[in-house]
C-alpha positions as CSV (number, residue, x, y, z in Angstrom):
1,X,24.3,-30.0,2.2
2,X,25.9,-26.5,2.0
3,X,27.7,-27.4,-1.4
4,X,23.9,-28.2,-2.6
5,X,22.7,-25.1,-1.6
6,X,25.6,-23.2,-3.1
7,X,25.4,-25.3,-6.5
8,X,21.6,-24.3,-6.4
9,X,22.0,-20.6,-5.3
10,X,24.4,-20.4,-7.8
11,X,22.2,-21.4,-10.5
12,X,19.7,-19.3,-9.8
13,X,21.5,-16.2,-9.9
14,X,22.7,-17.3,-13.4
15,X,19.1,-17.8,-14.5
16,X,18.0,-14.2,-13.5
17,X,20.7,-13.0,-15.7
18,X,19.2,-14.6,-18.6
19,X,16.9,-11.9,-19.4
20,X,19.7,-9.4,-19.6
21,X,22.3,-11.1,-21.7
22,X,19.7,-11.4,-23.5
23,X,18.6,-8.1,-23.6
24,X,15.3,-9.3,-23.9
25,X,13.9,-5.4,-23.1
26,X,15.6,-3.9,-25.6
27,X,16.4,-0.2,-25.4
28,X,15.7,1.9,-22.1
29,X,12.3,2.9,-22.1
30,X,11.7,6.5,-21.4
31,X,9.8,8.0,-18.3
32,X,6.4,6.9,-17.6
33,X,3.5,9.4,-16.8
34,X,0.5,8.1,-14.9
35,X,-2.6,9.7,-14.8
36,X,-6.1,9.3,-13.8
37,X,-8.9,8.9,-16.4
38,X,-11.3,11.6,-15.7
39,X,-13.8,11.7,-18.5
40,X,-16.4,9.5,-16.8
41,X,-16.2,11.2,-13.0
42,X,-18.1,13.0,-11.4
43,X,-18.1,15.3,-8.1
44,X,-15.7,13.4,-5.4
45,X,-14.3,11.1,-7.7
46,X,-13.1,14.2,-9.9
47,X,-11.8,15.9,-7.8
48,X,-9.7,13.5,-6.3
49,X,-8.6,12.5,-9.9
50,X,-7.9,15.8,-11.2
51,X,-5.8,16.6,-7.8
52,X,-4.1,13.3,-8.1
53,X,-3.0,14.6,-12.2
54,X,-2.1,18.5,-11.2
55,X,-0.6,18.4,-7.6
56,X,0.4,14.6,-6.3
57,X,1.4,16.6,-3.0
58,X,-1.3,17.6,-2.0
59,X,-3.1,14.7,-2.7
60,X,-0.8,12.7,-0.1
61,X,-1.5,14.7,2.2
62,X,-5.6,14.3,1.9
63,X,-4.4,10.4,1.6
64,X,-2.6,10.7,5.2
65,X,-5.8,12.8,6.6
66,X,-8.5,10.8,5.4
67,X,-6.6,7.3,6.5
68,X,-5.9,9.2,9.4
69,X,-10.1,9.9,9.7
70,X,-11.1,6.5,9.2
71,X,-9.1,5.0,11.6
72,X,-9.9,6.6,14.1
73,X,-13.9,6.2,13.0
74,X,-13.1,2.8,13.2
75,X,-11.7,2.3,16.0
76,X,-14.7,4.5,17.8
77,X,-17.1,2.4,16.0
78,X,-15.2,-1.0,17.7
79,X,-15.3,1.0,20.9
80,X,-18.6,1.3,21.2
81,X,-19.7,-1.9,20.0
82,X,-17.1,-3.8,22.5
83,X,-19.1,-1.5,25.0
84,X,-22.3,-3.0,24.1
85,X,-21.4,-6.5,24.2
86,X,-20.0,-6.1,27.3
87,X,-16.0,-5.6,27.7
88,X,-14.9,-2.3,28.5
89,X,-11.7,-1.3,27.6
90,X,-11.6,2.1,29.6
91,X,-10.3,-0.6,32.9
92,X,-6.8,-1.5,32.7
93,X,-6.5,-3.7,35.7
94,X,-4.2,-6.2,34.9
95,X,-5.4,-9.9,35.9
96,X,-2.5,-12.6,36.8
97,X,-3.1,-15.8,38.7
């Protein structure tokens, strides 16, 4: 069993070197640069994109706040609604038989 799984480990770590021997990318590619197409946006949506383009750090730190926002909107939102069907999770008495 553990010759069969070395025979078949083996194997594959041959056929993942396929692709380089035969340098089946060619040459090294150079940098890529992604940005955001902005010529159909408007208002939110552009500014978000045009932040994303010119200053990525600030735009991870509106990502982190607004995540940040929604959770905890969401979570109110399941708060409340648990409330109105009846279980309240303010209690934390602990129930064992």
């Amino acid at each position: 069993m553990l010759k069969r799984m070395l025979t078949g480990g083996g194997l594959g770590a041959a056929l993942s070197l396929i692709p380089t021997l035969a340098m089946a990318a060619g040459d090294k590619a150079e940098a890529l640069i992604v940005v955001a197409d902005t010529r159909v946006l408007t208002g939110v949506q552009l500014y978000f994109a045009d932040l994303y383009n010119e200053n990525m750090m600030i735009f991870a730190v509106w990502s982190v706040v607004l995540t940040t926002f929604m959770g905890v909107v969401l979570g109110a939102l399941m708060d409340l609604i648990m409330k109105h069907t009846g279980i309240d999770l303010t209690k934390r008495s602990l129930v064992e038989h």
